[in-house]
CHARMM internal coordinates of N, CA and C (Angstrom, degrees):
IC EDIT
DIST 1 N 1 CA 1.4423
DIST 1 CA 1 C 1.5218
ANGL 1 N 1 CA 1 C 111.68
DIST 1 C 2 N 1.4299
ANGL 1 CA 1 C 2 N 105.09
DIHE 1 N 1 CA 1 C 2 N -156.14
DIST 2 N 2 CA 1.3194
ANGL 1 C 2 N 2 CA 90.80
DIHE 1 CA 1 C 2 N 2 CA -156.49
DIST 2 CA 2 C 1.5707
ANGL 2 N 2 CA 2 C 96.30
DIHE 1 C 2 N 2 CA 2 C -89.22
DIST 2 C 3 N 1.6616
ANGL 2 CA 2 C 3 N 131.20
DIHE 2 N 2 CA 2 C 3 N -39.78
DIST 3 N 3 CA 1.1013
ANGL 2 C 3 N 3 CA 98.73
DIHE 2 CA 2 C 3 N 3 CA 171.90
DIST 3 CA 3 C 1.2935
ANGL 3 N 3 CA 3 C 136.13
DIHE 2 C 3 N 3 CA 3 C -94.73
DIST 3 C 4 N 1.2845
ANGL 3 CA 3 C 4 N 111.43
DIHE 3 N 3 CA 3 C 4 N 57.26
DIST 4 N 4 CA 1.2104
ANGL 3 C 4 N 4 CA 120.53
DIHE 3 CA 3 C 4 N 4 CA 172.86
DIST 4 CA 4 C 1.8018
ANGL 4 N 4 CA 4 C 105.14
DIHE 3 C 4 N 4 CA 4 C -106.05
DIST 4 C 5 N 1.3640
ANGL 4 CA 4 C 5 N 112.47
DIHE 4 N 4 CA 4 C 5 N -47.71
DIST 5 N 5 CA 1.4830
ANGL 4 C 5 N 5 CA 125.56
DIHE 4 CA 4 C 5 N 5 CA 139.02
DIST 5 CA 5 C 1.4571
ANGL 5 N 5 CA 5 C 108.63
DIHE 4 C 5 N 5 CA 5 C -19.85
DIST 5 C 6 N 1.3573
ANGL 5 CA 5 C 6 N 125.55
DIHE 5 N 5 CA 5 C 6 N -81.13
DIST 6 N 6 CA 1.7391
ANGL 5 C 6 N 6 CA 116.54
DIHE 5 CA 5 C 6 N 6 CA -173.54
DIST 6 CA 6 C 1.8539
ANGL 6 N 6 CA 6 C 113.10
DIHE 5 C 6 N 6 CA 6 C -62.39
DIST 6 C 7 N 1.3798
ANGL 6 CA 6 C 7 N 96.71
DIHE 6 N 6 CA 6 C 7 N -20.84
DIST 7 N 7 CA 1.9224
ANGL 6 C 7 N 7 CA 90.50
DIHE 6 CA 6 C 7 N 7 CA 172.34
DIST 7 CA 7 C 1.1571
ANGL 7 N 7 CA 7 C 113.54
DIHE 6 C 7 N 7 CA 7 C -77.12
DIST 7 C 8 N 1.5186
ANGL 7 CA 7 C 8 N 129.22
DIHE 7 N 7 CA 7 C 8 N -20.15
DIST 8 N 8 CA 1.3707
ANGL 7 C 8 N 8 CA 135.76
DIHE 7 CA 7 C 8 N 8 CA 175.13
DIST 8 CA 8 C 1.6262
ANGL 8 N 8 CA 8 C 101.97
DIHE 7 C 8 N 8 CA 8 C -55.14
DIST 8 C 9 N 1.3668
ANGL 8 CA 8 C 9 N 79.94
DIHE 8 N 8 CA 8 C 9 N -67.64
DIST 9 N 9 CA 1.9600
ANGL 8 C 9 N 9 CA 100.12
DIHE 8 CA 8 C 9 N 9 CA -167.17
DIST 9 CA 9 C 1.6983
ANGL 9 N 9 CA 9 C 110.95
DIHE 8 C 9 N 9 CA 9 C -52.13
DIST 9 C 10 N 1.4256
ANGL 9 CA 9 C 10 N 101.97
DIHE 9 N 9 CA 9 C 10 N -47.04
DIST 10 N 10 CA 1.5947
ANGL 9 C 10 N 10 CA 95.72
DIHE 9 CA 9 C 10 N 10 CA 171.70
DIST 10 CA 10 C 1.4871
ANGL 10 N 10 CA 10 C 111.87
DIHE 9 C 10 N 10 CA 10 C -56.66
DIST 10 C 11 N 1.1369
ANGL 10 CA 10 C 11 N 118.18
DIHE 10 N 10 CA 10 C 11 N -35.35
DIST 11 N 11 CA 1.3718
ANGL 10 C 11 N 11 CA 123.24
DIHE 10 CA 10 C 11 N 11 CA -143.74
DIST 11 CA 11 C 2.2626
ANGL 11 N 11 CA 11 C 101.37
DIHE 10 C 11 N 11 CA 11 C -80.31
DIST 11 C 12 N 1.6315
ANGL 11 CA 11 C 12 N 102.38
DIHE 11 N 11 CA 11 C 12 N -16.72
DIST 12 N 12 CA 1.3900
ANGL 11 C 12 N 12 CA 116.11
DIHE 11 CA 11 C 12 N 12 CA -172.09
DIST 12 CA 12 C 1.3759
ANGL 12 N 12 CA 12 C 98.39
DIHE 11 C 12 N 12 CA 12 C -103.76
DIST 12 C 13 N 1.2747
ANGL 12 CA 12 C 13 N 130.48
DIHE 12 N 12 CA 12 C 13 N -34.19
DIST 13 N 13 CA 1.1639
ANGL 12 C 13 N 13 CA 132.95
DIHE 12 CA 12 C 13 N 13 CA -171.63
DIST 13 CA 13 C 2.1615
ANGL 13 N 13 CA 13 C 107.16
DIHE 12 C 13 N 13 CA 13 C -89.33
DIST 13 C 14 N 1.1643
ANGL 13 CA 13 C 14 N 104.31
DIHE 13 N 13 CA 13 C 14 N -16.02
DIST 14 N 14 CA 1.4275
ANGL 13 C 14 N 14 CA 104.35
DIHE 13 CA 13 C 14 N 14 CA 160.32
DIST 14 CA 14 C 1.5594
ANGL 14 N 14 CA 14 C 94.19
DIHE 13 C 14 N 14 CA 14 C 96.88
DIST 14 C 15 N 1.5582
ANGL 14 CA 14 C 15 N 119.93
DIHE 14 N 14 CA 14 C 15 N 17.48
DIST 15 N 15 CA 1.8830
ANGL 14 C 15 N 15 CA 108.63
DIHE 14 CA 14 C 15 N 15 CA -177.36
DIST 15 CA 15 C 1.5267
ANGL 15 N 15 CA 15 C 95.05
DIHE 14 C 15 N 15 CA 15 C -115.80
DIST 15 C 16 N 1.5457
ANGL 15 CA 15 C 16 N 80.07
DIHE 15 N 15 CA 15 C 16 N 152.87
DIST 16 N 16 CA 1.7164
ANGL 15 C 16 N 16 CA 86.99
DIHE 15 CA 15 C 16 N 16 CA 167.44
DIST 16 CA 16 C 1.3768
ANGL 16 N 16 CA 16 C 108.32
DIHE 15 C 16 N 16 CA 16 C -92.61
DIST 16 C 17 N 1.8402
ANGL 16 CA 16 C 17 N 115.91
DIHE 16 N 16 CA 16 C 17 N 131.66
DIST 17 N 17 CA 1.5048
ANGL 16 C 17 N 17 CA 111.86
DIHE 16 CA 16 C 17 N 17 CA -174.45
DIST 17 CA 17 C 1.5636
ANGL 17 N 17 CA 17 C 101.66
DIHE 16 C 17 N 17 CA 17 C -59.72
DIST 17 C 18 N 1.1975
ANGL 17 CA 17 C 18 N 172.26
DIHE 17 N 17 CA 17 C 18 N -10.11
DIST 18 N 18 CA 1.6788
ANGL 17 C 18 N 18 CA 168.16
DIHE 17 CA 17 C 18 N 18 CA 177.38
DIST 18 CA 18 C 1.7981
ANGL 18 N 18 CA 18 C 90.01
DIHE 17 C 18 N 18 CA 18 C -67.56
DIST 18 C 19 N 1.0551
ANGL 18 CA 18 C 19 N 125.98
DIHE 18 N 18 CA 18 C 19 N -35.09
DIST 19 N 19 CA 1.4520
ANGL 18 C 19 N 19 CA 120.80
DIHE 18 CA 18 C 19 N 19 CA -163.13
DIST 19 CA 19 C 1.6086
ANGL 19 N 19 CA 19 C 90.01
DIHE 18 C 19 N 19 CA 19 C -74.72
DIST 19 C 20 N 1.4075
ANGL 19 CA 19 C 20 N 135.40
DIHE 19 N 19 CA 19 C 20 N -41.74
DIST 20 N 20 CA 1.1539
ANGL 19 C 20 N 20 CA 124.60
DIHE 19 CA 19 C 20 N 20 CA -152.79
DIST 20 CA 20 C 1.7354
ANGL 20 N 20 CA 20 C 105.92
DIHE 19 C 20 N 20 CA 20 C -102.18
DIST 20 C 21 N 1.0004
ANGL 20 CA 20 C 21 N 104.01
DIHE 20 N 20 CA 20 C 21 N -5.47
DIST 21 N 21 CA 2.0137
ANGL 20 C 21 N 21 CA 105.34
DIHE 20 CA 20 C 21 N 21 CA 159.08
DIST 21 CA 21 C 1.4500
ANGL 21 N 21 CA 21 C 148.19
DIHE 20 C 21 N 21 CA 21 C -83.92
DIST 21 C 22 N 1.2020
ANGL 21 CA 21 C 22 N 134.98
DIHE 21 N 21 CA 21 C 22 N 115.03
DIST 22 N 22 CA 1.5715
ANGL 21 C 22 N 22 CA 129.75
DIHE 21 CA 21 C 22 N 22 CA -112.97
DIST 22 CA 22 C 1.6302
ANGL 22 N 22 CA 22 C 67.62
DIHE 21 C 22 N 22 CA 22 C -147.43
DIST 22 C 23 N 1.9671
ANGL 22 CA 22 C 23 N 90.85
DIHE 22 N 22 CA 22 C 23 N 148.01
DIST 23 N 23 CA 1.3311
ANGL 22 C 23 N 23 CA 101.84
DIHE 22 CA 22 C 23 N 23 CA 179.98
DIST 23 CA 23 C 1.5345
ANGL 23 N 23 CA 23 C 128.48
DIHE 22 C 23 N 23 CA 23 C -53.73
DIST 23 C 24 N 1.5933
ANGL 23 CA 23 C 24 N 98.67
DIHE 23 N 23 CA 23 C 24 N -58.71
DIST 24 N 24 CA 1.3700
ANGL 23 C 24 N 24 CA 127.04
DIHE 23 CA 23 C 24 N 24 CA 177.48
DIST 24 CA 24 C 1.7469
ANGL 24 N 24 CA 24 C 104.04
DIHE 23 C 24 N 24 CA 24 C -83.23
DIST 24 C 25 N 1.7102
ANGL 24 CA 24 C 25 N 115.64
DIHE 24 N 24 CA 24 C 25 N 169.48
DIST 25 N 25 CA 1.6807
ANGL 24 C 25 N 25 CA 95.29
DIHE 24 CA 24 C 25 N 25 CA 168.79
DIST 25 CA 25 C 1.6670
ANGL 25 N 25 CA 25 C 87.16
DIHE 24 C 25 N 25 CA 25 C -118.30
DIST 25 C 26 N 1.5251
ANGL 25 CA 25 C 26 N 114.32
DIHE 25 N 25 CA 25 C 26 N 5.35
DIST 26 N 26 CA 1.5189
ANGL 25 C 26 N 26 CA 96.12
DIHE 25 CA 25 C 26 N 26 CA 178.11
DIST 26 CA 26 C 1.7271
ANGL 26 N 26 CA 26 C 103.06
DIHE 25 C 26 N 26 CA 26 C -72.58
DIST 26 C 27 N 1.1047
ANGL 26 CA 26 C 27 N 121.11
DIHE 26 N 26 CA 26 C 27 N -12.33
DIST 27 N 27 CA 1.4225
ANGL 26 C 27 N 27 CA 112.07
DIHE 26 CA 26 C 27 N 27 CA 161.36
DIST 27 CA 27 C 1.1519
ANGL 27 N 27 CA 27 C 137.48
DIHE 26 C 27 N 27 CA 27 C -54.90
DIST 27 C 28 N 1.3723
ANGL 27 CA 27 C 28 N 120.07
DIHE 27 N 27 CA 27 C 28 N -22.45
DIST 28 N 28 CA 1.1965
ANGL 27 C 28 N 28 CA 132.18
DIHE 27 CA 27 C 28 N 28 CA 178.97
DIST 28 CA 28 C 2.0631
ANGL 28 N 28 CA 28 C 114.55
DIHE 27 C 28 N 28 CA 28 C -93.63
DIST 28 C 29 N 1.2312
ANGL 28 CA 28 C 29 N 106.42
DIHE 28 N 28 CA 28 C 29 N 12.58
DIST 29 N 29 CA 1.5404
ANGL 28 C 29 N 29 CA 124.68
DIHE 28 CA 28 C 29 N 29 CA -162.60
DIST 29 CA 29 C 1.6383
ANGL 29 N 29 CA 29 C 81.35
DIHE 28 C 29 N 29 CA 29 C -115.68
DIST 29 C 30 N 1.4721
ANGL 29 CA 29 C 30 N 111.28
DIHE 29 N 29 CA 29 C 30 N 130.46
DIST 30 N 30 CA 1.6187
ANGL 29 C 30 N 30 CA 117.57
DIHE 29 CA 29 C 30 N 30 CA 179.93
DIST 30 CA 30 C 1.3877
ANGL 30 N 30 CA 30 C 111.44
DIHE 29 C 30 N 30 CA 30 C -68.66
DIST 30 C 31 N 0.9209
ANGL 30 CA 30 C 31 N 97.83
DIHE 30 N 30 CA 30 C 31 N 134.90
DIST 31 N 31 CA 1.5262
ANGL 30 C 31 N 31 CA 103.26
DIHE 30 CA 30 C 31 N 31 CA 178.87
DIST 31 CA 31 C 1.8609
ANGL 31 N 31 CA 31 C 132.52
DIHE 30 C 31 N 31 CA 31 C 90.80
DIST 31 C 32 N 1.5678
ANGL 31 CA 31 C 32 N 101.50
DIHE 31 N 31 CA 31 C 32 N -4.98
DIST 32 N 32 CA 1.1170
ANGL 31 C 32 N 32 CA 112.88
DIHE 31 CA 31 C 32 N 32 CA -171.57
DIST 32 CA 32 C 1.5360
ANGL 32 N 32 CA 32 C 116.72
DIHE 31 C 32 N 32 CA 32 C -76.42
DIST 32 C 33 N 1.7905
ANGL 32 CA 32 C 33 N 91.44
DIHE 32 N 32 CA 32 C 33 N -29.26
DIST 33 N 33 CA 1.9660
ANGL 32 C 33 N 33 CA 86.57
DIHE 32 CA 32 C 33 N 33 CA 174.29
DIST 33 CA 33 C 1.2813
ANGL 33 N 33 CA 33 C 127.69
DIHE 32 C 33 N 33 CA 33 C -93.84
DIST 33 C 34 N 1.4633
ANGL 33 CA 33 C 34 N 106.78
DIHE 33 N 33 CA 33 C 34 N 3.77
DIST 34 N 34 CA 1.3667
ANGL 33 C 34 N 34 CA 106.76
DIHE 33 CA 33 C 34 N 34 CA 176.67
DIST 34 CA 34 C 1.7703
ANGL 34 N 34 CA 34 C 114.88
DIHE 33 C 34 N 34 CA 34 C -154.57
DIST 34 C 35 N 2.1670
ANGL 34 CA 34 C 35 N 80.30
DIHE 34 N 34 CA 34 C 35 N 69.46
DIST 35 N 35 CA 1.2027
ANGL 34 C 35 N 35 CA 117.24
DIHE 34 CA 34 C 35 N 35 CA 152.25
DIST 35 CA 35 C 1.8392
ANGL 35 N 35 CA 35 C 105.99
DIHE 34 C 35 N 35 CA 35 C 54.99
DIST 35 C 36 N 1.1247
ANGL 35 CA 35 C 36 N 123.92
DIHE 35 N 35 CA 35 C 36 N 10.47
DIST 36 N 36 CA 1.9184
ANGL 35 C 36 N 36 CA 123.73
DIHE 35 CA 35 C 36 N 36 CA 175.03
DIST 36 CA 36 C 1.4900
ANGL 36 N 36 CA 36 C 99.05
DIHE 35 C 36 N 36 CA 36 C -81.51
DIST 36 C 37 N 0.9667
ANGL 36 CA 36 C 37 N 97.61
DIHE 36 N 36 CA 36 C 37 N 178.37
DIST 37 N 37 CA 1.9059
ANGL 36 C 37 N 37 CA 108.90
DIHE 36 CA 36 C 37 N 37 CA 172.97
DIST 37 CA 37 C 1.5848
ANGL 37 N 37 CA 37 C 94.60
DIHE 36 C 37 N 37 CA 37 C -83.71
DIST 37 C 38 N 1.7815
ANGL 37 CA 37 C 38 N 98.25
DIHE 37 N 37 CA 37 C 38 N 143.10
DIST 38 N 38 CA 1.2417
ANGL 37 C 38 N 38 CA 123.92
DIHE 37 CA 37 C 38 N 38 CA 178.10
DIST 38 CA 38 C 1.6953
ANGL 38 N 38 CA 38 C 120.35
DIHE 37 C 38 N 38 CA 38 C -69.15
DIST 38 C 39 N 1.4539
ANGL 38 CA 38 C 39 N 134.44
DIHE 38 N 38 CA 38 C 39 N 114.64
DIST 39 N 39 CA 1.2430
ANGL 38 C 39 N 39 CA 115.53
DIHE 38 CA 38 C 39 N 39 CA 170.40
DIST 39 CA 39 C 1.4721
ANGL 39 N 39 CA 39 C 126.56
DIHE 38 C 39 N 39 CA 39 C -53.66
DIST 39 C 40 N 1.0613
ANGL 39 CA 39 C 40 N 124.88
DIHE 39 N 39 CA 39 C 40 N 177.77
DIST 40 N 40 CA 1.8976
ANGL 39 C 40 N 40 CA 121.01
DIHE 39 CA 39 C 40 N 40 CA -167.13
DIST 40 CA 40 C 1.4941
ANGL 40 N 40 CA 40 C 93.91
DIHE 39 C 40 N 40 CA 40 C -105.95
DIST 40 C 41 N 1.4727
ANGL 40 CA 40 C 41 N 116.03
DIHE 40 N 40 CA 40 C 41 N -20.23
DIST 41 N 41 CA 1.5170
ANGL 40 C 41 N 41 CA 127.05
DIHE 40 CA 40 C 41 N 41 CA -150.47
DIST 41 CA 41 C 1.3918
ANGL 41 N 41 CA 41 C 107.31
DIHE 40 C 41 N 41 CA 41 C -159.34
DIST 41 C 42 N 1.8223
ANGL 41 CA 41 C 42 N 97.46
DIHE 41 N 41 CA 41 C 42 N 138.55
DIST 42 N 42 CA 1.3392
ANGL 41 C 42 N 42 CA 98.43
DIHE 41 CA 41 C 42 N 42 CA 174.50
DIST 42 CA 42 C 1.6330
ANGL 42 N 42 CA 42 C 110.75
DIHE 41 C 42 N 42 CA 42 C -121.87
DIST 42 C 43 N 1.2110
ANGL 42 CA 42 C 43 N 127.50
DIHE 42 N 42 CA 42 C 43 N -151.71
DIST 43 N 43 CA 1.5692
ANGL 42 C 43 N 43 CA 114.73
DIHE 42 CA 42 C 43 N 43 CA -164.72
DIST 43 CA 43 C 1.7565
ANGL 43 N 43 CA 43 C 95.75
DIHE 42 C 43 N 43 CA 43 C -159.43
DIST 43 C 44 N 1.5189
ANGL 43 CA 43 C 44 N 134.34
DIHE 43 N 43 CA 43 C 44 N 135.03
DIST 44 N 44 CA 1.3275
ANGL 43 C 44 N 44 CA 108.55
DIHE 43 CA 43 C 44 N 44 CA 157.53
DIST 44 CA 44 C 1.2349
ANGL 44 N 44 CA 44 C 91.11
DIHE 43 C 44 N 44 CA 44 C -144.85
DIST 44 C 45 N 1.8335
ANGL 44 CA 44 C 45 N 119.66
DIHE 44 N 44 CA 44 C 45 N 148.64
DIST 45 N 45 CA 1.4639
ANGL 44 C 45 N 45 CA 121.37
DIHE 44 CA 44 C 45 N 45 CA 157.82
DIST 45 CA 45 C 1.2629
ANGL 45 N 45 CA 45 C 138.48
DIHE 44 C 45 N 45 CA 45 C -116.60
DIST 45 C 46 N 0.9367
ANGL 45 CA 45 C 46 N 125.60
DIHE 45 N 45 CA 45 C 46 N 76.57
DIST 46 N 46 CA 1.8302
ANGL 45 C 46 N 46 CA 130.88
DIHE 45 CA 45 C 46 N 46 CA -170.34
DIST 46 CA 46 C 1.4613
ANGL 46 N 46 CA 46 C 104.26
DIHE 45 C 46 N 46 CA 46 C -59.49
DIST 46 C 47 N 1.5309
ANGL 46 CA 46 C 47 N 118.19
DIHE 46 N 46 CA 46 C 47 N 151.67
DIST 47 N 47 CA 1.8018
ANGL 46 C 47 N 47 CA 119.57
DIHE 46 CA 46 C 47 N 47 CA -174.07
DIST 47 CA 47 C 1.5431
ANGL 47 N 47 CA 47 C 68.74
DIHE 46 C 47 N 47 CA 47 C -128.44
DIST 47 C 48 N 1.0119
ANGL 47 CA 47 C 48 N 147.49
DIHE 47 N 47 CA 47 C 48 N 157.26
DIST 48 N 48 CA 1.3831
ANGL 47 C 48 N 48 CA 157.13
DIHE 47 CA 47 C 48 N 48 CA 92.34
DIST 48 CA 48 C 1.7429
ANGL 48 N 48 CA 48 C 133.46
DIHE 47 C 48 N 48 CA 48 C -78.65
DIST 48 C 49 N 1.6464
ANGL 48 CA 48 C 49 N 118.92
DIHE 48 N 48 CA 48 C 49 N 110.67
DIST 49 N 49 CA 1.4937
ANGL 48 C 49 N 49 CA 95.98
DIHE 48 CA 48 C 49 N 49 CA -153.40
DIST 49 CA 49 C 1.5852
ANGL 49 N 49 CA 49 C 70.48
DIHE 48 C 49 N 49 CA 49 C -111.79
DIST 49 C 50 N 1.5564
ANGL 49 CA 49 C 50 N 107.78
DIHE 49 N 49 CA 49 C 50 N 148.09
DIST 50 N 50 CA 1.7043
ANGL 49 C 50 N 50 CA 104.67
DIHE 49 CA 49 C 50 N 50 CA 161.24
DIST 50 CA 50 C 1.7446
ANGL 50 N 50 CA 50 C 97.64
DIHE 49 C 50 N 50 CA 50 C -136.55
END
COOR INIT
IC SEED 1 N 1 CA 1 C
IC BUILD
């Protein structure tokens, strides 16, 4: 599932997934912690070459 997917990824990238979980997820929306207007939308692009 899916976080078994982010334990992978932490696990190559050297983080522990607990570091990357935030109370709220409007925190993770730019601008939300320091008080700007909220985007509607966010964007991400992973390349994975194996």
């Amino acid at each position: 599932g899916k976080s078994n997917f982010l334990d992978a990824v932490c696990f190559v990238m050297g983080e522990k997934s607990s570091t990357l979980r935030v109370q709220r997820h409007v925190v993770l929306i730019h601008g939300a912690s320091i008080n700007k207007s909220v985007t509607k939308s966010a964007k991400v692009l992973a390349i994975f070459g194996l």
